[in-house]
N, C-alpha and C positions, 0 to 999 in steps of 0.2 A: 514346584511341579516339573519346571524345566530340567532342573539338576540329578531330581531323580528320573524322569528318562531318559536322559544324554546317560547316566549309568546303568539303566537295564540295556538303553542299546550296545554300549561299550562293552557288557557280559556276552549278549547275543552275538554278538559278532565275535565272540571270545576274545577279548582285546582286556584282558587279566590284569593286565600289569598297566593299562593305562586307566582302568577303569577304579584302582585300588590308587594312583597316584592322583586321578582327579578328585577321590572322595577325601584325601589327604588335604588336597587344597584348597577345597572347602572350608577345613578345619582352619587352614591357616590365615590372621588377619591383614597381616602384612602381603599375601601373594600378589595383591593389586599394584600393588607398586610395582613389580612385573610386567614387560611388555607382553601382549597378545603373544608375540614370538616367543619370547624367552618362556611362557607358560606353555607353548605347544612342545617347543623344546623338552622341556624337563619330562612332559608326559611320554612323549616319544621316546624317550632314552629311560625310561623308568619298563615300557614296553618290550624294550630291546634286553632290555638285562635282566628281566621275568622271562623271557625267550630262549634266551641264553642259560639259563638256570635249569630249565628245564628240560632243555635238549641234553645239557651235562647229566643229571642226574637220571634222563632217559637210560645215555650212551655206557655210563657206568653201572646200570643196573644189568643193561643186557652185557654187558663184559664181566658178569660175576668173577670178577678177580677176587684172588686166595688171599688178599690179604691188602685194605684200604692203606695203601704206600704212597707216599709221594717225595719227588724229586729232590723237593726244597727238606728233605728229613731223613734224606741219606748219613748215615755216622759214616766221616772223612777221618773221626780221632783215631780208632782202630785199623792200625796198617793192615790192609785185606787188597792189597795191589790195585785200587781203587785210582783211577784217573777222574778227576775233579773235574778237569779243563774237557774232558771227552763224555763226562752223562751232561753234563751242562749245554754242548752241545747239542747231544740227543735229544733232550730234553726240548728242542724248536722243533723235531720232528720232521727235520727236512732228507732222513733215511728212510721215510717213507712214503715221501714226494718223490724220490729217487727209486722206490721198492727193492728197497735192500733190508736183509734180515741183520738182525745181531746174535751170536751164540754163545750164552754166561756157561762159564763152566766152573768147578771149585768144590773141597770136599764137603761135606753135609753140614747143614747151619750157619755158613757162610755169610748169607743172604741172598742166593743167588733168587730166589722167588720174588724179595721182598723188592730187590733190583729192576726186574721183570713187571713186576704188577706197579713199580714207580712208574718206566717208561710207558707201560700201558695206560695208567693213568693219566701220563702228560698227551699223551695224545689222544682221548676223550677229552680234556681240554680244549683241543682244537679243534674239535670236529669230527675225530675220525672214527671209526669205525671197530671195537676189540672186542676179544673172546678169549679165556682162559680153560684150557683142560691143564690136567695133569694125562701123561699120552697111556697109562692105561685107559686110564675114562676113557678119555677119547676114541680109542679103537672099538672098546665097548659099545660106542654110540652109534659108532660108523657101523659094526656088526649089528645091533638092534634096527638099525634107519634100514640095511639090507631086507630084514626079516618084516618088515613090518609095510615095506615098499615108500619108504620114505626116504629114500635113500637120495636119489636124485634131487630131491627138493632140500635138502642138507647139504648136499655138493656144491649146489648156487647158493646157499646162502654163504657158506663156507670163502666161496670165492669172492664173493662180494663184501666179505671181511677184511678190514685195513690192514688189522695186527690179527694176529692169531699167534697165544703163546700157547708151549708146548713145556708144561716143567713136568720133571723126574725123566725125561729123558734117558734110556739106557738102562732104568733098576731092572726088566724083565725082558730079555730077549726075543723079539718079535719073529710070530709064524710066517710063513713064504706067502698067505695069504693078505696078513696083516700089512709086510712089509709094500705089497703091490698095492696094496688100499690107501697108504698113507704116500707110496709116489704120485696116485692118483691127483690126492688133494696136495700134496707141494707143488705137483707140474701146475695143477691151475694156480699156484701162486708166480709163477717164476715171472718175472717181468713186470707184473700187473698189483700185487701187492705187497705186503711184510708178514716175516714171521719173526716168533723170539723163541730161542732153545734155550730151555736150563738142564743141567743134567752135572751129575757128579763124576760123573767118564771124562777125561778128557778125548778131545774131537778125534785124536787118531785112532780111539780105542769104538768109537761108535760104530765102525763097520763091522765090528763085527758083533753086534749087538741086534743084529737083521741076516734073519735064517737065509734069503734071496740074497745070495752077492749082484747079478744085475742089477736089481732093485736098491740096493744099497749104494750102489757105485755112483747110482741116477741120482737116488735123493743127496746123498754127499757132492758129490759137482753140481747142484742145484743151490743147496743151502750155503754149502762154503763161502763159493764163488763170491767175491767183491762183500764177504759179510762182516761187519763190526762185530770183532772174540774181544771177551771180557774174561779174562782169567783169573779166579777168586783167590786166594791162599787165605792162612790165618787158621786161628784158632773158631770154634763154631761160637757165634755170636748171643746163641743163648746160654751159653757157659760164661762168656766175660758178663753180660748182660745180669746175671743170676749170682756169676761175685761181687757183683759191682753195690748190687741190692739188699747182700747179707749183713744183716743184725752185726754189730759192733765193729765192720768194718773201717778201718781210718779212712777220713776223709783225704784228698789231695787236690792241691789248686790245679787249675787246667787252662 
């Protein structure tokens, strides 16, 4: 009777992950051999990584990224001007303890997304805080949030966003409106958090991909500044990916 109270309280208090490791220890005959301590332990630390799990699994839900990437499944085989020693770094996330942006750039099928949504991913890992548009959606949203008066309450959350990536970058040249809507939201980034660019333009061709030159001028010496550029090359990755795959191809050691 004692045992099963101690885990309805453990539920009520929502205490999940210790409530599922005590009911585990019940099962097990040997746990007594365990000291008092070493049993509080294991429940505490069964607690912390049900916590842990679901904060991840929170932070990656609201970061709807375009595509479940990560770090450690980057392809380093396919020469794509790829620095090993510099995602690895990124990968601690300490560019965004610093709030500095990175901006991938590179022709179509690259990786440059897949790139993007790894770092984003590693930094839900850690805590932080990401969101993925592609920047048509995104102005679309900004324009709907205007129309709807929700505009403002998008702006703060916006800001209070760790990472905020921005892929396809540059495919559709931005109105004089759009351009001042989106200084809006990088000024509130400048200092205070991170952004990620992808885009198939290269950077010096981005200005002019924003109908506002003032506006343009703002967000470019905003983003640039002190940012980590990844410059892509290669062949598009669903094409080697798609020979690599085809029926009666030879095999090759590697």
């Amino acid at each position: 009777m004692l045992t099963q109270q101690t885990l309805e309280r453990l539920n009520e208090m929502r205490l999940k992950g210790m409530a599922e490791a005590f009911a585990s220890q019940i099962e097990q005959p040997d746990i007594r051999e365990l000291s008092f301590e070493e049993r509080l332990g294991l429940l505490v630390d069964q607690e912390w990584i049900y916590r842990q799990d679901r904060r991840l699994t929170r932070l990656l839900r609201q970061a709807k990224l375009r595509i479940p990437a990560c770090i450690e499944d980057i392809d380093y085989h396919h020469p794509r001007g790829l620095d090993r020693a510099l995602l690895q770094s990124l990968a601690q996330c300490h560019w965004i303890r610093s709030h500095q942006s990175i901006l991938i750039t590179g022709p179509t099928g690259c990786g440059k997304t897949y790139i993007a949504c790894a770092l984003a991913n590693a930094a839900c890992r850690r805590g932080f805080k990401a969101r993925y548009y592609r920047l048509a959606r995104f102005m679309a949203d900004l324009a709907m949030a205007k129309g709807d008066g929700t505009h403002p309450k998008l702006l703060q959350k916006l800001a209070k966003t760790d990472v905020l990536i921005l892929d396809d970058w540059g495919l559709a040249p931005l109105t004089e409106t759009e351009s001042r809507e989106l200084l809006e939201v990088i000024d509130d980034r400048v200092g205070s958090r991170s952004t990620i660019i992808a885009s198939q333009l290269p950077i010096a061709e981005w200005h002019g991909t924003m109908s506002d030159p003032s506006a343009a001028d703002a967000i470019l010496d905003r983003l640039v500044h002190g940012a980590y550029k990844i410059a892509l090359r290669g062949e598009s990755m669903r094409k080697v990916q798609a020979e690599e795959t085809r029926p009666g191809r030879p095999t090759t050691d590697t």
